[in-house]
Every structure is written in structure tokens, then in C-alpha cells.
N, C-alpha and C positions, 0 to 999 in steps of 0.2 A: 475703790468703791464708787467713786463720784464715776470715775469714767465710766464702768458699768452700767449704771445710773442713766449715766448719758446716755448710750448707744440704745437702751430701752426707750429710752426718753423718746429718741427719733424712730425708732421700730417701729411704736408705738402710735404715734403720731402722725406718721407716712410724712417723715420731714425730709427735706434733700441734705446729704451728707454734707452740704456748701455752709448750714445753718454754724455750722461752729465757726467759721470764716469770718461772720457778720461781725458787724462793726457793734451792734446794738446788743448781741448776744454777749460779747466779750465784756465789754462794760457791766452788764448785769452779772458775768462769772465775777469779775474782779469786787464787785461788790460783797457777794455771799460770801466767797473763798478766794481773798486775797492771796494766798496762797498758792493756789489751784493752778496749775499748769496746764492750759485747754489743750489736746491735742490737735494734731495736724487733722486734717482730711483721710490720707492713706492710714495712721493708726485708728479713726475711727473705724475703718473700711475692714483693719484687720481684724479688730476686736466682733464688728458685727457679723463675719466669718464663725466666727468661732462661737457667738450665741447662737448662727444658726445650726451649727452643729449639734449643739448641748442640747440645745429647743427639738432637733430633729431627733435625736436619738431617744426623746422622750416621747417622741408623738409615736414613732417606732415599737419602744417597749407597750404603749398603751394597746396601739393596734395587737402585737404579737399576744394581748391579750384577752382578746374578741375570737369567737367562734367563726363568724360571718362579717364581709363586709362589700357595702355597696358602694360604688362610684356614681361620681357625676362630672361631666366631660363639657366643655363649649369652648370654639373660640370666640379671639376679637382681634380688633385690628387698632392701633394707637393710633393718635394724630401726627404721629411722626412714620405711619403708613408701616410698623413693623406689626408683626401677626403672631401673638400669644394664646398658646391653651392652658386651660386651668381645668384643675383636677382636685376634686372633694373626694374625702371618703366619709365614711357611714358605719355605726355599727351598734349594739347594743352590748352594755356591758353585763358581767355578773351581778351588778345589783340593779340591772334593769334599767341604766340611763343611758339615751339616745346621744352617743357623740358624733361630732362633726370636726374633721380637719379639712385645711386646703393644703393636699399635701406637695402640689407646685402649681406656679403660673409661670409658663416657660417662654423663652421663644422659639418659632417653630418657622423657621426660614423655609422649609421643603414647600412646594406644593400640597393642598390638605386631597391628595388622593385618599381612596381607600386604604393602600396598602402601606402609603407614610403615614398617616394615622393610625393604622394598627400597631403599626411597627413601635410609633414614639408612644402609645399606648402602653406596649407590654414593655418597653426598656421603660418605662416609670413605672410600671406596677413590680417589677422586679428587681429595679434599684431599691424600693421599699421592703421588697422581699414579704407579699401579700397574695402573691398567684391563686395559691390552693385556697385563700379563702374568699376572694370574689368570690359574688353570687351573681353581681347582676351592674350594669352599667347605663345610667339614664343619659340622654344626649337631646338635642335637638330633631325636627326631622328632614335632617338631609341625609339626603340618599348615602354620599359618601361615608359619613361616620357608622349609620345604617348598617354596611357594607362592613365594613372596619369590624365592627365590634360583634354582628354576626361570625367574623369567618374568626375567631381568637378561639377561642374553645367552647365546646355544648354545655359545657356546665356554667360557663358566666353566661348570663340571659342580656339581650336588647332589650332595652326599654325607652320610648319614647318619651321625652317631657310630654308631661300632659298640662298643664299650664300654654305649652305652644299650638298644641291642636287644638285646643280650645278657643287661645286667640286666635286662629284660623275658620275655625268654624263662627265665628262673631261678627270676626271683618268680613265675610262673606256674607253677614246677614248685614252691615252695614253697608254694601254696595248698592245697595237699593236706590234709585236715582233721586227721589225726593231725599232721602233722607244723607245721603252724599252731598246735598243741597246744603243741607238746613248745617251739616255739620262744617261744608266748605265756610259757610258764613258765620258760623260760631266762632273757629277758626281765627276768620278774620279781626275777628270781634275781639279778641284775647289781643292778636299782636298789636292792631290799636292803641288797647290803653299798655301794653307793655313798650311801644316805642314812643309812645306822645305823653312827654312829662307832664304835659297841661291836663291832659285829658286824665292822667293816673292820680292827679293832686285832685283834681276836679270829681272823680271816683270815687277817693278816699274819704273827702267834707260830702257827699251826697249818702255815701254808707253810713256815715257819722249821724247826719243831719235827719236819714230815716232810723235809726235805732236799730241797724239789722251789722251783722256781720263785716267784720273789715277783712275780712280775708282774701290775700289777692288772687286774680285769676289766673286758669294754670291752662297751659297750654295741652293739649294732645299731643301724643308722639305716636309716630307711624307703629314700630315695632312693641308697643305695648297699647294693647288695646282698653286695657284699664284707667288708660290716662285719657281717653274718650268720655267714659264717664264721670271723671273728675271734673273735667272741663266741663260738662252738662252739667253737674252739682253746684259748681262753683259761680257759673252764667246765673241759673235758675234762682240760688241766693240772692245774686244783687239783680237780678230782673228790675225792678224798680230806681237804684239807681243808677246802671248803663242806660236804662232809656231818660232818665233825666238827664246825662249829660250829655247823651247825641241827640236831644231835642233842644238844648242850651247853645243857642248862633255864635254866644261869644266863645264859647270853646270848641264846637263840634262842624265843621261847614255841612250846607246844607250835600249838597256831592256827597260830603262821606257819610254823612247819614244816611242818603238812602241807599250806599253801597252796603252799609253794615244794619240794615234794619233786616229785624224779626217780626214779620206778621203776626198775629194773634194764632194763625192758625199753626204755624211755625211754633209757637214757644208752649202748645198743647204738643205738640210730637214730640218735642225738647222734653215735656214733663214725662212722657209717656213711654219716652226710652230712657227716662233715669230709670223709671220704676220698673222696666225689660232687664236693663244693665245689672241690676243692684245684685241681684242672685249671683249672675257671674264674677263681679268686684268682689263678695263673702267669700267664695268658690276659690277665687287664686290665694286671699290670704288666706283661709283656711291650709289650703295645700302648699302652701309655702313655708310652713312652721320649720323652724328646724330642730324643736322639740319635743314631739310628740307623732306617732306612725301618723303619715298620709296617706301610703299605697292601698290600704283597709279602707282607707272613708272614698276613695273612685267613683268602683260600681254603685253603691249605695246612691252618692252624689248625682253621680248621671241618670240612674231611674227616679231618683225627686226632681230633677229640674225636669227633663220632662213629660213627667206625671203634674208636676204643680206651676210651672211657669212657663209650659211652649204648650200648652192646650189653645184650641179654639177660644176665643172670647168672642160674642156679639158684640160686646162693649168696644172694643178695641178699635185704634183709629186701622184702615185700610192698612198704610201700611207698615204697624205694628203686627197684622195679620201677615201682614207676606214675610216680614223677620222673623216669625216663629215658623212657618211653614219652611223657609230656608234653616234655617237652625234645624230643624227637626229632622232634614234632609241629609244634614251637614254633620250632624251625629250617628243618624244611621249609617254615612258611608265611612266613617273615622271612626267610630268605636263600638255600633253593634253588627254590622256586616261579616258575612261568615268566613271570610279573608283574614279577619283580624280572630280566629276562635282561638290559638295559641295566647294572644294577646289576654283575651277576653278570661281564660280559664287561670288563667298566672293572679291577675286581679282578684279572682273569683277565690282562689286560694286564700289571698294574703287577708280578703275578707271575714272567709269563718275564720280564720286565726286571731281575731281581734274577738275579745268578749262585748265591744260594743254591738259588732255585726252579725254574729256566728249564725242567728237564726236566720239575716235576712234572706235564704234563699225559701226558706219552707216557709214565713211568712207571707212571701211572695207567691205561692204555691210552684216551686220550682223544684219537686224533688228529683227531675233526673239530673240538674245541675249539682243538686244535693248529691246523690246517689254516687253520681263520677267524683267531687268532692272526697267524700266516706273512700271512696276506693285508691284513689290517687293515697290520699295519706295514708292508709292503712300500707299501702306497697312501699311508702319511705319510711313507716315504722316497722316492718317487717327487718328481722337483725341480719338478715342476707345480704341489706340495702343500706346496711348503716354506716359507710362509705358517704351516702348521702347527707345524715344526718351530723358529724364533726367533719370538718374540709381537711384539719389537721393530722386524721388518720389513714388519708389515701393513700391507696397503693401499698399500703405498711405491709409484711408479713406478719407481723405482731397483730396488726389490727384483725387480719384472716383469721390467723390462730384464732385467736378469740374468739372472733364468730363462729369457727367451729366448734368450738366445744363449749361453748352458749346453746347451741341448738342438741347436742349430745347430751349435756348436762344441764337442762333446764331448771331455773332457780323459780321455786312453787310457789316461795312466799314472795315472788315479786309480780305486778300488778302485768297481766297480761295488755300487749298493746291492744286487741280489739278492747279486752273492757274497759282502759283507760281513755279510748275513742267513744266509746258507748260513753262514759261517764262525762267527758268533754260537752256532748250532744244535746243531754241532758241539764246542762247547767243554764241558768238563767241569766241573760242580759244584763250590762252594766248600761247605767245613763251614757248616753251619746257624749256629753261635756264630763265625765268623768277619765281619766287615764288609763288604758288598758295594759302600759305597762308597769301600772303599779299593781292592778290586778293581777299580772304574771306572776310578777315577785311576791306576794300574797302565796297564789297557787303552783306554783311551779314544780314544788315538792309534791303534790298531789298528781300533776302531770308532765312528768320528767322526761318524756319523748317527746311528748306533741310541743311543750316548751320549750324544746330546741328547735322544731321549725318554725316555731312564732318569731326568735329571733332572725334565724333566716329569711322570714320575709318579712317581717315590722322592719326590715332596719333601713329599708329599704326607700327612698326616695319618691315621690310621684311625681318632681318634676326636678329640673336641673338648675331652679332657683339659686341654689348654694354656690356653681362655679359663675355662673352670673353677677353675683355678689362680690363674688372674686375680684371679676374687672371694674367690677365700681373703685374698687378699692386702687387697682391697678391705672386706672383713669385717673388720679388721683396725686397716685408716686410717677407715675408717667408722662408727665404734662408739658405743654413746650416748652416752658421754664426749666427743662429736667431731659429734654430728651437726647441727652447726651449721655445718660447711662445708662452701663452698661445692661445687659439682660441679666447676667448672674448677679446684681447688684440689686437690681430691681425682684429677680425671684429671692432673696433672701428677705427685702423687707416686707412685700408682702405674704411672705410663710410668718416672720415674725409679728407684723400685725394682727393677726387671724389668730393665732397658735401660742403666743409667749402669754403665759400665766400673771393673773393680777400680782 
């Protein structure tokens, strides 16, 4: 029982199997359970085998008991230079709740070709024994995986993180040379008081000493562009005392002062692209939930932002004007250009299938967007196509029969699909912050076809935040203190940490 205990204990914990070795640890067993016989290293190793087994067979039976499920895919690369992908799945259950597994974080020695990434794609998705129920696979956008997850079969969809084109279209509106300026020096400004202890002590009694916030400042990171606007948040707050202490000769020289000063006219742009940024900062964590459909709230998101935040303003500094005009550029070519209409219609789906959204198209006055909508579904509730509508009856003979003699022998007292589309149609809007999959389960009995493609596409991810999370994790259990283990050592604790039940 203790040993059990144990091996959770470090699962759990993402602790290196060396931790029962410790000198300190030992001493603290011998205290509780005198008794207690710690095991070696290799019996911890075998036992945490064997939870990952029991752990897997459970995430197994859970999936084998979803209709649909969607992936999410990324690599990364350790600091011991080896290269892991991680793989999430997705899915909505019978009673209507959004799970999440990471069903591995491997390593992946091949070259990340196309066709090795397809390849080590479907040998995990078929180790799991989940094929027929992909629906759809979210990735990053590189061309390779692009490629990859394209050519596996028609019925599992590409889909692009949208979380990542987005920070693409941002950092592209950040290139702007003033504002590459203002941000190099912000920059600056962070590693500063992050490397000069006088200057961070000197920070802290100045934050103190104005009655604002001690919160410390956070640096930008290239690949998340969200951490741009933290750092601008963060600046903006102590504005008052960073310029107290690089105007203070006994801690700041004058040199570095005016290497790290912000003009006045500088810490108005500073203010003016917190309040550009803020939309977008809401925008990822919204779509990064791991509880609640995001691929529904996209389209909707992207005709508000720019309807309500990339408009013209007279007010706006220059160039805050040229960030929206770039931005505006930058969407139309990544997400309403007629290149991407495949893209655009999948969206546009998994939108009416959310009762937050359903009406947004005729709200909008879009009814031919509406019209192909109505027709699309009406063609995967048609029982010719119901093939489409359970993954788990493909191909069946059983499933045919049926379907014939469902259309032979049609059953009167059941709710024909146009009127249970017409009746969908008709239904009123839930509050935007309200849960549309509780609404399901509410209605679902009411619409017993269309609420299996709501599963099919709510379950569905809008960006590949989840395998990303992954490697946090993986960064973690993988660390130079550790990188001498092995990869199957390393994917067992983090599937256990992710995945092992309170």
C-alpha cells in the first residue's frame, strides 16, 4: 500500500525516480514507518510500469466510450537536444462532459518529415485503438504536420491551432519599426531589474513606498506573444517606480539610464498597445479552456475583433493605426480568404451547433452561409449518411441492413430529420457565458441526430494548447538533473501525471 502510494506520490509530482535514494527522504520514511522497507530505484520503475498500465487501460475504456474524438499534436525539443511529440485526445461524453487526455509524450528520433509523422501519428492512434473515431486533428502551422495529417484519411480533418495564427498575425502587426523600438526597450528594461539585485531591491521599497502593486516584472518571450502584453501590463504598473529608480545615481548610472529610458511619448504607445493587446490576451485564454467547446466561439470571435477593435480610430496614435491596418490585412489573408473556404465552412458548422451561436449567421444577415449550413446537415442527417453520424458503425454490414430497411420501413412516430432541423432553427439563443453543453444534455432527447454532431464537432479543440501543456510538464520531468532517462520512463510519468485519478 505505501509503495503504491509512493510511486503516485512521484507520478504525481513529476519527481525523478532517484528521490527514494535521498539521504533526506530516507530519514523522513524511517520516521513515519519504521518499519517500511523503501524500495530500490528499479522496483520503483517496475511498479510505475505497471500503474502505467492500469492508468492506460482506463483512459482506453473511457475513450472506447465516446462517439468522437479529436486530437491535438506538437513537438518539442529537451535541453538535452532529444525531440518529443505529444498527443491529446478530446471528446464528449454521454453525459455531456468535455474530457481531456494526453494519451503519450514520446520520443521521436526520425526526422519530423511528412510521412514520419504520419506514420508515428497512426501507429499511436492505433496502439490506442481509436481510428474510426477521429474526427479531426489540431496541430501547429507547419507545413510538415500540415501534410502529415492531410494525407491519413478524408474523414479525420486538419486543423490548424488557431491560438498560433493568431500569434502570427500580432507579431506581424508588432513589427512595426517604432513600436519594435519601444518594445526592444521594454525588453531591456525587465532584464535590468531582473539581473541587478540593487536595482530589484531598489524596485521593490519604490513599489512599496508608492502604494501600487509589487508585482515583479515579466519578461516577453519570442514564441508567445501574449507574454508581450504582460510585460507592457506589468511596465505600465510600476511606471512610477522604474522611473524612480533609474533616476536614483546611487543605484541606476547615468549610461544606463538613458540606455533604458521611456520618453513620454513612448509610455503613451506602451499604454495604447496594452489596450490593442487586451482583446487578443481574453481571445487565447478564452480558447484555451480545456472545459468548455472553443471551435464554436472562432468565427463569432474573429467578426468581433474586427468589427470592435481593428476599426479605424481618429484618436489613435499613428502607429496604433498602422497595427490595425496590418492586423486586418493579416486576418483577411489567414482566416477569411477564399483559399481557406474549407477551413472557413468547418468553423462555420461547429458554430450553429453551439446554442450560444446558432443564429449568428442570420443575425449577421448571412443567409447563404446559413442556407449551405441547413444543407450540409440535413445531408449527414439523412439515414443513407449515417455512416457519418456513429464512427463506430463503419463499414458494418449490420449498420447497411439497417439503413435499409429504416428507409423501407419508416418509423411515423419518429421526429423526421428536416423537422428536427427546422425545430433546431427555431430555438432561441442561450447567454454567451452560459454552457452549451449543458444545454445539450438538457435537449438532446429533443434532438437526437443533430446531437450527435454537436458532439462531433464541440469536442473538438480550436487550438493545440493541450499538447503544449504537455511539454510544460515534460520540461519539467526532463530537466538536466534527469536527462539521463530514459524516453519510456519519462512517457510513463508524464501520461501518469496528466491522467492518474485523485
Amino acid at each position: 500500500m505505501i509503495t503504491e502510494s509512493l510511486v503516485r506520490y512521484i507520478a504525481k509530482d513529476m519527481l525523478p525516480l532517484s528521490s527514494v535514494d535521498g539521504i533526506g527522504f530516507l530519514e523522513f520514511m524511517r520516521t513515519v514507518s519504521p518499519n517500511y522497507e523503501v524500495p530500490c530505484r528499479n522496483t520503483i520503475k517496475r511498479r510505475m510500469l505497471g500503474l502505467y498500465l492500469t492508468e492506460k487501460n482506463r483512459v482506453a475504456s473511457d475513450l472506447n466510450g465516446i462517439d468522437f474524438i479529436a486530437l491535438t499534436t506538437d513537438c518539442w525539443t529537451s535541453r538535452s537536444n532529444e525531440s518529443y511529440i505529444s498527443i491529446t485526445a478530446h471528446g464528449i461524453t454521454n453525459e455531456w462532459k468535455i474530457v481531456n487526455y494526453i494519451i503519450t509524450t514520446e520520443l521521436m528520433d526520425e526526422r519530423h518529415t511528412s510521412i514520419n509523422l504520419k506514420e508515428k501519428l497512426l501507429d499511436i492512434i492505433k496502439d490506442w485503438n481509436i481510428y474510426i473515431k477521429v474526427v479531426c486533428i489540431v496541430h501547429d502551422n507547419a507545413i510538415n504536420i500540415k501534410n502529415a495529417v492531410c494525407s491519413m484519411a478524408p474523414d479525420i480533418k486538419s486543423r490548424t491551432c488557431f491560438a498560433h495564427s493568431l500569434q502570427l498575425c500580432v507579431n506581424k502587426g508588432l513589427e512595426d519599426k517604432y513600436i519594435k523600438d519601444l518594445l526592444s526597450t521594454a525588453s531591456s528594461i525587465v532584464s535590468h531589474f531582473k539581473h541587478s539585485t540593487v536595482a530589484s531591491k531598489a524596485l521593490l521599497a519604490a513599489q512599496k513606498n508608492l502604494k501600487i502593486s509589487t508585482n515583479k516584472l515579466v519578461q516577453s518571450v519570442k514564441t508567445r506573444w501574449n507574454s508581450v502584453y504582460a510585460m507592457l501590463v506589468r511596465l505600465n504598473d510600476s511606471r512610477q517606480a522604474i522611473c524612480s529608480v533609474l533616476n536614483d545615481r546611487t543605484v541606476t548610472t547615468r549610461t544606463t539610464a538613458l540606455t533604458l529610458e521611456l520618453n513620454e511619448s513612448k509610455w503613451e504607445l506602451l499604454e495604447y498597445l496594452i489596450k490593442v493587446l487586451e482583446p487578443f490576451n481574453l481571445v487565447t485564454n478564452i480558447l484555451s479552456s480545456a472545459k468548455t467547446p472553443t471551435i464554436s466561439t472562432v468565427q463569432p470571435i474573429l467578426k468581433s475583433i474586427v468589427d470592435n477593435f481593428l476599426k479605424h480610430d481618429n484618436t489613435d496614435l499613428q502607429q496604433i493605426q498602422t497595427f490595425k491596418r496590418i492586423l486586418t490585412q493579416e486576418f483577411e489573408t489567414r482566416f477569411f480568404d477564399a483559399a481557406h473556404e474549407e477551413a472557413i465552412f468547418f468553423l462555420n458548422i461547429a458554430s450553429f451547433l453551439d446554442p450560444r451561436y446558432k443564429n449568428y449567421f442570420a443575425d449577421n444577415n448571412n443567409d447563404g452561409t446559413l442556407t449551405l449550413i441547413r444543407n450540409f446537415i440535413q445531408t449527414q442527417l439523412n439515414f443513407d449518411d449515417g455512416a457519418e453520424i456513429n464512427p463506430t458503425d463503419r463499414d458494418t454490414a449490420q449498420h447497411l441492413e439497417m439503413t435499409a430497411l429504416d428507409i423501407l420501413f419508416p418509423d411515423n412516430e419518429r421526429c423526421s430529420e428536416q423537422n428536427e432541423l427546422d425545430k433546431y432553427v427555431k430555438e432561441n439563443t442561450i447567454n454567451k457565458n452560459a454552457c452549451p453543453l449543458a444545454w445539450w444534455k438538457e435537449n438532446s432527447s429533443r434532438y437526437p441526430n443533430i446531437s450527435k454532431l454537436a458532439k462531433k464537432y464541440l469536442c473538438i479543440p480550436s487550438t493545440s494548447t493541450p499538447s503544449e501543456r504537455a511539454f510544460s510538464t515534460a520540461g519539467n520531468i526532463i530537466t538536466a538533473k534527469r536527462n539521463c532517462l530514459s524516453g519510456e520512463t519519462a512517457k510513463w510519468l508524464i501520461f501518469l501525471s496528466h491522467n492518474t485519478k485523485q
